[in-house]
N, C-alpha and C positions, 0 to 999 in steps of 0.2 A: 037428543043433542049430546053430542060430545065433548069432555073434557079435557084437551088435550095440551101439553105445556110446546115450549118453544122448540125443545130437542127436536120433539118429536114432529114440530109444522117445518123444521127446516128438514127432517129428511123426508115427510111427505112430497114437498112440493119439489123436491132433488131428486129424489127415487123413484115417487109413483110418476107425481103428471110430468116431469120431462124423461124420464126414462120409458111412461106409456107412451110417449109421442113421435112416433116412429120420421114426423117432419123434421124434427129438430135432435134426433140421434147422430147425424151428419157433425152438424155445429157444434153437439158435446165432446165428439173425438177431436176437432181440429181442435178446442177448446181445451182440454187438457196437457195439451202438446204446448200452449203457452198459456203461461200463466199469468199474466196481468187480463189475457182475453177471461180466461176462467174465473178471476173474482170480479170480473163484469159481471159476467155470468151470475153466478150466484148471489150480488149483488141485489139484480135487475130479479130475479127471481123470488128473492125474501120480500121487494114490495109488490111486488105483482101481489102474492098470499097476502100480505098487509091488507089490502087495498081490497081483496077478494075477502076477507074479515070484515069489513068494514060495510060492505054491501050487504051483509045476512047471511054470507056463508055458513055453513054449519061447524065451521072450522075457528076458535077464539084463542085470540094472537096480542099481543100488545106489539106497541110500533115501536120498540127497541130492536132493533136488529141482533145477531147475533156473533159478535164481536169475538174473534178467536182468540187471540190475546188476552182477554179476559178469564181470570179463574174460574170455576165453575160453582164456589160461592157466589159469587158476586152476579153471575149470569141468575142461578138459581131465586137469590132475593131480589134481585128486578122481576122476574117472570111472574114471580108468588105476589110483589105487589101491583103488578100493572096488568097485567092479562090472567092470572087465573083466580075461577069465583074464588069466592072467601074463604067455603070447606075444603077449597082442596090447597088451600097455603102450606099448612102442615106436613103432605105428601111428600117423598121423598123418594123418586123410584119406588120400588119394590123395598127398599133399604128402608126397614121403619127404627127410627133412633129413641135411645135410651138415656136416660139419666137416673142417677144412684140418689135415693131415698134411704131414708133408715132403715135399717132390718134387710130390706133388700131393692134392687133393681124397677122401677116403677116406668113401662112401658108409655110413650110418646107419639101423638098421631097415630091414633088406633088403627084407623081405616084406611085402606091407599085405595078407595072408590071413593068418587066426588059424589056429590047430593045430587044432582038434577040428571042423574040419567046417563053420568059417565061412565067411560069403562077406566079401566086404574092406567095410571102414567104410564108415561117410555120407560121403559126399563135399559139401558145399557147394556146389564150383563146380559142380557137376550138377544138386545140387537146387536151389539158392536159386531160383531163377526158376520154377521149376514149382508149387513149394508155396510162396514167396512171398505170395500174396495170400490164402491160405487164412486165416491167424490172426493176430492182431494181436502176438502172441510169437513167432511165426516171422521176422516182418518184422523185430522187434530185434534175433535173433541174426543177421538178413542184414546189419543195419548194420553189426555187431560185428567179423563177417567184414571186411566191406568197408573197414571202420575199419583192421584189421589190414594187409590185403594189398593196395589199391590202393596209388599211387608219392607217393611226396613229396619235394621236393628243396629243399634252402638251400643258394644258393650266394653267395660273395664275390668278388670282383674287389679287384685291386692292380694298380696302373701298371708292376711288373715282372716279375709272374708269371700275371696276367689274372683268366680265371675258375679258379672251383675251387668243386666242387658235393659236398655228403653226399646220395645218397637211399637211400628207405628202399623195401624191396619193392621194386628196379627189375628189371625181369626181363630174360631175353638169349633170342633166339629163336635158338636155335642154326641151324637148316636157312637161315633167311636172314643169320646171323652180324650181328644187331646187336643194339643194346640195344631195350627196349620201355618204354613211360612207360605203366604202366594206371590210367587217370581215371575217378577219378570224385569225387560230391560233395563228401567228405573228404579229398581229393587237396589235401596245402600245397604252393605255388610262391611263395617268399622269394628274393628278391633278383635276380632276371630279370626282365624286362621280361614275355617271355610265354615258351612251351615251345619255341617256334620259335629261340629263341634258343641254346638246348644245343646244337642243330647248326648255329650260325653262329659261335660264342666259347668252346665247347668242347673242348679237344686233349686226346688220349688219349697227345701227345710231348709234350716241352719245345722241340721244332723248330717254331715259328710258322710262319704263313705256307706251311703246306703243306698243300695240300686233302685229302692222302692221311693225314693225322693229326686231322683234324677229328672229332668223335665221332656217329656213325653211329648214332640213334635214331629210334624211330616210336612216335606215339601211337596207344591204342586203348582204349575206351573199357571198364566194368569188365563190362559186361552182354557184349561179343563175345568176353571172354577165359576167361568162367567158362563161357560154353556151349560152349566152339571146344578149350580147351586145357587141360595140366594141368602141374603144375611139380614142381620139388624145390628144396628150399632150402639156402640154405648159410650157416651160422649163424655170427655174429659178425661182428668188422668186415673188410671188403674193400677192396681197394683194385686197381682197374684202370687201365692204362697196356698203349700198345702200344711195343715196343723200336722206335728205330730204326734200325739195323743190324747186328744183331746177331754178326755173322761179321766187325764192324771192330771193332778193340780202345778205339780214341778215342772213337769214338759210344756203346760199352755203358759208360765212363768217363762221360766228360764230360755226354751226352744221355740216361742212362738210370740210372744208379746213382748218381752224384752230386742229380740231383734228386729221384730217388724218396728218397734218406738223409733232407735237408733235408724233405722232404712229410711222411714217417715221423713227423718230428719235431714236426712242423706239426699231425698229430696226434693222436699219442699222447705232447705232450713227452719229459718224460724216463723215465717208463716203459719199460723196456727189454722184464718181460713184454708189455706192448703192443705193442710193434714187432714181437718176436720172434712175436707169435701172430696178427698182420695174415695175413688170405689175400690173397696178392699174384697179381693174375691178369693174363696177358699177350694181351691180345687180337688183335696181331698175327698174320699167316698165316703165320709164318718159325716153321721146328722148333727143337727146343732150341739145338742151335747149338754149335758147339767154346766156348763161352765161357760156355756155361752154371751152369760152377761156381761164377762171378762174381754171376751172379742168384743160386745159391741162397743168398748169404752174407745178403739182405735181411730174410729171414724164417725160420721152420722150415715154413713153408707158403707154395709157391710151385708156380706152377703156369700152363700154358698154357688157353687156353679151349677147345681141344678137348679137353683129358686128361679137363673135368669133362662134356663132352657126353654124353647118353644116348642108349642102344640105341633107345628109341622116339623117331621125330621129331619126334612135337607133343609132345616133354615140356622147358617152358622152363626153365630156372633164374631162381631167385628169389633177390636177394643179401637179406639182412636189414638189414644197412647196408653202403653198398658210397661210396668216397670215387672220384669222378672229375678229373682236374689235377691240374697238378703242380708244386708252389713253382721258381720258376725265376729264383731268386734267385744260384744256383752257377753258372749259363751264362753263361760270359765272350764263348764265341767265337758267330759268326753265319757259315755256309758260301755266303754267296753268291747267296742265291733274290733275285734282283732288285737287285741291287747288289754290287758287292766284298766276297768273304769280309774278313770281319777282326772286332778285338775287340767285344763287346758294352759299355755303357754301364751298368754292375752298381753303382753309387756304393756302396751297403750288404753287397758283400762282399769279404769280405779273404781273407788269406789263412792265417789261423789258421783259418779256418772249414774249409781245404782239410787242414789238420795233423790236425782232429779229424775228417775222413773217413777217413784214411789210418791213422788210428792204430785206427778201428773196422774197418776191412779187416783192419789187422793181428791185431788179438783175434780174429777173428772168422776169418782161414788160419793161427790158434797161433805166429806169428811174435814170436819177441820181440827189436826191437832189441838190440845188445852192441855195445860200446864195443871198438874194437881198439886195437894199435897197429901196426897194418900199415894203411900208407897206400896204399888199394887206387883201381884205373881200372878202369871198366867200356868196352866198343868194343860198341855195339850191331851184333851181324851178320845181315844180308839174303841169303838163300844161292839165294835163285832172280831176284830182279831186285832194281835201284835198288841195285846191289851194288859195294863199296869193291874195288878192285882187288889194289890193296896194301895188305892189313889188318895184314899183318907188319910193313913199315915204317911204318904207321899206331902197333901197337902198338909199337913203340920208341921211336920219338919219345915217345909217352907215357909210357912209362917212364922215362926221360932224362929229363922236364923232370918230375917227381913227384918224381923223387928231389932235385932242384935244393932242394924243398920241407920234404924228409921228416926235417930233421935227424936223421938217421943211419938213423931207420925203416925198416924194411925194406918194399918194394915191391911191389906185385903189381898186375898189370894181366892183367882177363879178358874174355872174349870171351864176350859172351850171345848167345842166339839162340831165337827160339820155336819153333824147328824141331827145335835138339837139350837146350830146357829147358825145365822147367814152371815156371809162374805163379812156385807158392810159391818153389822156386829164384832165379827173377829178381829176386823182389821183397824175398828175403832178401839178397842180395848189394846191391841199392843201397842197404839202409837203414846199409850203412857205405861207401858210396863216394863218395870226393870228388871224381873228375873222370870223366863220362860223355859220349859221341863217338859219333853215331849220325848217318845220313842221313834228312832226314826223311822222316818215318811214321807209320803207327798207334801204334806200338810204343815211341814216344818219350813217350806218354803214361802209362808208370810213372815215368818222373822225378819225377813229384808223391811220391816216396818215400825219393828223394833227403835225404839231412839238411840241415839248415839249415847254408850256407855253402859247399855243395857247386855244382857247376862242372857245368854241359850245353854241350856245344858243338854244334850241328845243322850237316850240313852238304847243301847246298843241289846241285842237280846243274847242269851248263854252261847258261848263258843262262835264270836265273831267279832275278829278285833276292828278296832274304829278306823283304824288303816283302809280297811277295805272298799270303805264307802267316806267319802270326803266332801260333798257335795255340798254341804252347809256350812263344815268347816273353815270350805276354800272361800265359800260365799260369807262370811264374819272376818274374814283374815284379811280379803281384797282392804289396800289400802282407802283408807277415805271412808268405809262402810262404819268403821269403829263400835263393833260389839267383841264382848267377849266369847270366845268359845270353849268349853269345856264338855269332853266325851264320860259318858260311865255305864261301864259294862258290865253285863251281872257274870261274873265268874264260878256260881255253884250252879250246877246240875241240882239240886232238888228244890230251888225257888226256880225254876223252868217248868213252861208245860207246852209240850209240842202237840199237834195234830196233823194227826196221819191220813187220814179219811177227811181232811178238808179236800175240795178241789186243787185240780195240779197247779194252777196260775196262783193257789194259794198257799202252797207250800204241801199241799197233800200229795203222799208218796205211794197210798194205795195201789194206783195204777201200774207201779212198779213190778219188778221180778221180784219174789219173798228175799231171795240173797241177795241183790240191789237195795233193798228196803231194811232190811237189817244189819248190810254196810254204812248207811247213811245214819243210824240210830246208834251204833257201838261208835262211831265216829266221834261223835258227839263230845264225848267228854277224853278227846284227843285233842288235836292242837286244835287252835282259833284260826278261824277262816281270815285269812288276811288280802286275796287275790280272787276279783269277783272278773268273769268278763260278761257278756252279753250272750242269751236275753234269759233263757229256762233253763239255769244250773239247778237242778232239783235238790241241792245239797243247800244251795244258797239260798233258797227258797221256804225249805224244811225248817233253816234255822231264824232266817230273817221273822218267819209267821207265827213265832214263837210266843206267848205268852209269860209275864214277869212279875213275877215278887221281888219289889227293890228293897233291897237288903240298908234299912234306914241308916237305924243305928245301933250300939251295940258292944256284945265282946268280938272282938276283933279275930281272937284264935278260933272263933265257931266257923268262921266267915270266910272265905276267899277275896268274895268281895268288896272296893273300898266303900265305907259307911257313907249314905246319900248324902248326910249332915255335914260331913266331910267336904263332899266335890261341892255344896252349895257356900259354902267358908270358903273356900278356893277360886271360885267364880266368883263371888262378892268383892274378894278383898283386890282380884286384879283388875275389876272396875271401877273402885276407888281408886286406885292407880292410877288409871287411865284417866280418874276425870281430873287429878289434880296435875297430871305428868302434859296431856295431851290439849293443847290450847289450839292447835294449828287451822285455821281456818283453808278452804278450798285453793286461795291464792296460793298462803303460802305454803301450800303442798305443793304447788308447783315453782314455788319458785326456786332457782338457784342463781352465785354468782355472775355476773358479766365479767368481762375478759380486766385485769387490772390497768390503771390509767398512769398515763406519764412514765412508762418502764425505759428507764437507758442503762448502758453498762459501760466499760472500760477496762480494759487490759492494759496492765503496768508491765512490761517486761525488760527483768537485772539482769545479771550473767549468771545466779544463783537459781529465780524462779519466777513467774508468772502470775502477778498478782490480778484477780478476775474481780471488778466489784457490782454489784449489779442495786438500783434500787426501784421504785415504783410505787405510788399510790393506791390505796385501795378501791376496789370496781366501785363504780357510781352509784349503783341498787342495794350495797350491803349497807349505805348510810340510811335508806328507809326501813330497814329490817332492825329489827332489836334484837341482835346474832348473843349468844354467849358466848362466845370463843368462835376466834378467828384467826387462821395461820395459813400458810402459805406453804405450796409444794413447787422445790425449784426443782429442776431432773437439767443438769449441764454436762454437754459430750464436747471433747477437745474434735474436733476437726480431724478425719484421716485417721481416728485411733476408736476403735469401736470399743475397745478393754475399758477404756477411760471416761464410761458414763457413772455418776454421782446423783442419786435423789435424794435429797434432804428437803426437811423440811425447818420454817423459820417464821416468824411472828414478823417480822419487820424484813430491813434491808440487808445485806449480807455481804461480807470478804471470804475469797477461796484462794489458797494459794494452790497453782498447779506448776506442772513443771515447766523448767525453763522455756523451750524447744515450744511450747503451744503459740499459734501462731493466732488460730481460730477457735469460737466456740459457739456452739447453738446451745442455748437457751427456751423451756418453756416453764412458764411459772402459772401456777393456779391455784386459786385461794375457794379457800372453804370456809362456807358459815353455817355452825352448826352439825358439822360433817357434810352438810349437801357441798358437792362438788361442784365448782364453777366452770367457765370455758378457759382452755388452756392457751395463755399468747404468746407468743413463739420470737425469739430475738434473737439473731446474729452477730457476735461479737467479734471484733479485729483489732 
């Protein structure tokens, strides 16, 4: 017995038994030719098969007909409930569907063979083309199909984050590892120029400008892919990005987790089921990676694009909505592809935006800040290179000038290490550490976890000034972040120790030409490398992998150096500063004046001169705010005389005498509280 669904008993008894029946071929052609006779026809046909079901045929139908108008959900969950056995409800075409599990992709209705004896369903992409032309009902379930599963994409563009595209149906050819665009009539393209454009303004990173992140897609039309291939699908919304480094701790921060958060956001707001039920797929070629734990905090469904590959090679995956880019809005820093690494130009982000990163990391590894009263130091420790020599007298010092701080507190200074702690560990000790001491690293990029008013000091290795690398810098400086930052660079050649015979990614110059290698060494104690670009400057390399004796404390004329003891007093006292200076809460970092209220003016004019008086009310918002000073900026232009503009500024209302002859004057007045600038409102004077 056979198992066969509705598609497939309407084009049996369409195609085989009236198209076998050489009496009633006459009837089909006149039958065609009008069309109220033809859905007679096919009408009177669908119950004939009913009714031929119903007697024992070998052929099992329910008595819903099939209704072209109807989506082919809707057809699909009647046929599953009323005519096909119970194992094969699941079946879906050839199309076996997916949904996103943790870790990875967990496959759906195994089998497309029913249990008693059937062969596997209609497939569409097999038949549409073969029985296509037979009936005029056939052709509209082809549409329907095609409606469904060819590609459609909207995308947007922003000046800070670029493109960013939703499509629907976009398939992944897995054997050639890229995406596929399948076209056809009903194919939407919103907001791109044309299809050629995906892979010119497309990134799969939040790293611009690199060809190796660009998104890797081909089109093909919808008639070569329903004859050539077959797919699975994966239900719900997706979102693909390829990591870019994955095995560096700053890059899966900063270039991969930070923007995916913000994208998340972008779009499924505040939805948190949303986010949490995104299938996050990584299309990069890098395996899970020691840092993998960090991805899986993004979703409960994450996943590589080989985990969801199948056994069979022409079987594509088909995303149902799949979101490609990535809001790149949190990228401060830029590494160097064609110009000097250093900060990026973010105007619209701050650094509360980085608090509520950090504070969903923390929900999300069961961390919960606790308030102590042990005024604790962290020493970040490098135990295989770029390693502090004297981490003992490193950590004393530290201790000594903490306590300077701690009225009476008691002290503790510890030594972290990714070698001998995990994630959660580290990241639980800085959210109560006030002063942290690391060389820079990847690894300097958990400071973003650091409390507000807390202390990073980086230190820099011989013959490389802090100019060159900014990256933690700009990330303690963003507003709103509120840590202090403080660089120290050791400036004597003989507390240095370099390695030559380390590997090249390591700073090892061995591989070099002897005079190449012995430029880079006399170099050394020439100027400070201030200008790094991207990726294997063996100079930057040499000196970066360097090895440090911090020069604590001390006689000063021995020394190049400034004494550690020193930059830790310098960094202390500017976060006392800050805690007693900076009260501003999230709001009122954003807030600034509204436009000033009740503003009128008058012009008096004698035969001598032109008395201008103007006054106005303070903006409605500056009476919630607890401003310290508050003044007003007038800027007034006589009419027809451009020489004759005046900004002054004034705490209250104001008299200006101008010259006789002014007839006109524009006015804009704007008041500042606290120096934030308000909106400026603009008055005509006659």
């Amino acid at each position: 017995m056979q198992c066969v669904g509705e598609a497939e008993v309407t084009r049996i008894s369409i195609a085989t038994h009236i198209g076998c029946c050489k009496k009633l071929r006459d009837i089909i052609m006149l039958a065609k030719a009008n069309s109220v006779l033809w859905r007679l026809l096919v009408m009177c046909t669908v119950i004939w098969t009913a009714n031929l079901a119903a007697g024992g045929d070998q052929v099992h139908t329910s008595d819903i007909t099939h209704d072209r108008t109807m989506d082919s959900d809707t057809v699909q969950k009647e046929s599953s409930q009323e005519s096909v056995p119970k194992k094969c409800k699941d079946n879906d075409s050839e199309e076996k569907r997916y949904v996103g599990i943790t870790n990875t992709l967990e496959f759906h209705g195994e089998s497309s063979v029913c249990s008693v004896g059937c062969v596997n369903k209609y497939t569409p992409e097999k038949e549409s083309l073969k029985n296509g032309q037979e009936t005029e009902g056939i052709s509209t379930e082809i549409d329907l199909d095609m409606k469904e599963r060819c590609t459609s994409v909207w995308c947007h563009s922003s000046y800070e984050s670029g493109l960013r595209c939703h499509f629907s149906n976009l398939y992944y050819n897995h054997p050639q590892e890229e995406f596929v665009f399948v076209f056809c009539d009903r194919s939407i393209i919103y907001g791109i120029k044309n299809l050629k454009s995906l892979q010119e303004q497309l990134y799969l990173s939040s790293v611009v400008n690199h060809s190796a992140f660009k998104l890797s897609i081909s089109i093909i039309p919808w008639a070569a892919f329903v004859t050539s291939y077959k797919s699975k699908v994966i239900i719900g919304k997706s979102f693909a990005m390829a990591r870019f480094k994955p095995d560096n701790l700053l890059h899966v921060f900063h270039d991969d987790l930070l923007p995916f958060y913000f994208t998340s956001h972008e779009i499924c707001g505040a939805k948190k089921s949303c986010q949490s039920g995104l299938n996050v797929i990584f299309v990069d070629k890098n395996d899970h990676g020691k840092h993998w734990s960090f991805y899986k905090m993004l979703s409960e469904r994450v996943s590589l694009i080989s985990d969801i590959g199948h056994v069979e090679k022409d079987v594509w995956s088909r995303f149902e909505h799949i979101h490609i880019g990535l809001n790149k809005v949190s990228v401060w820093y830029q590494y160097g592809y064609g110009k000097p690494q250093g900060p990026t130009a973010r105007a619209s982000f701050s650094g509360h935006l980085i608090r509520e990163f950090t504070d969903f990391v923390l929900e999300r590894m069961n961390i919960q800040p606790k308030t102590t009263e042990v005024v604790q130091g962290v020493l970040f420790s490098r135990k295989s290179n770029r390693k502090i020599i004297n981490e003992n007298e490193v950590l004393t010092v530290m201790k000594d000038q903490l306590a300077r701080i701690s009225d009476g507190q008691e002290v503790h200074v510890k030594i972290l290490s990714q070698e001998e702690h995990t994630f959660h560990e580290m990241i639980e000790e800085l959210t109560r550490t006030r002063l942290a001491v690391g060389v820079h690293g990847a690894g300097l990029i958990l400071s973003m976890f650091l409390p507000p008013g807390a202390v990073l000091i980086e230190i820099f290795p011989f013959g490389i000034s802090p100019g060159a690398a900014t990256v933690f810098k700009t990330l303690c400086e963003l507003k709103g972040v509120d840590l202090v930052y403080i660089p120290w660079t050791n400036k004597d050649l003989q507390n240095s120790i370099y390695h030559s015979d380390y590997p090249p990614h390591y700073g090892g110059i061995s591989h070099l030409p002897k005079d190449e290698q012995e430029n880079i060494i006399q170099a050394l104690d020439g100027s400070e490398l201030s200008n790094v670009e991207c990726c294997d400057d063996p100079t930057w390399l040499f000196r970066i992998y360097q090895d440090t004796v911090v020069h604590v404390e001390g006689d000063k004329t021995a020394f190049r150096s400034l004494p550690f003891s020193e930059t830790i007093i310098n960094g202390l006292q500017k976060a006392e500063m800050y805690l007693q200076n900076s009260k501003l809460t999230n709001a009122q970092m954003e807030f600034y004046p509204s436009v000033v209220k009740n503003a009128m003016c008058n012009l008096e004019t004698t035969h001598e001169s032109t008395k201008l008086f103007v006054e106005w009310q303070p903006p409605w918002n500056v009476l919630d705010v607890k401003c310290t000073s508050i003044f007003y900026e007038v800027v007034t232009q006589v009419k027809g005389d451009i020489s004759a503009v005046y900004n002054e500024v004034f705490e209250e209302n104001f008299l200006r005498r101008l010259r006789a002859d002014a007839e006109a004057v524009d006015l804009w007045i704007t008041c500042y509280c606290d120096n934030i600038e308000g909106v400026a409102l603009y008055l005509n004077c006659r």
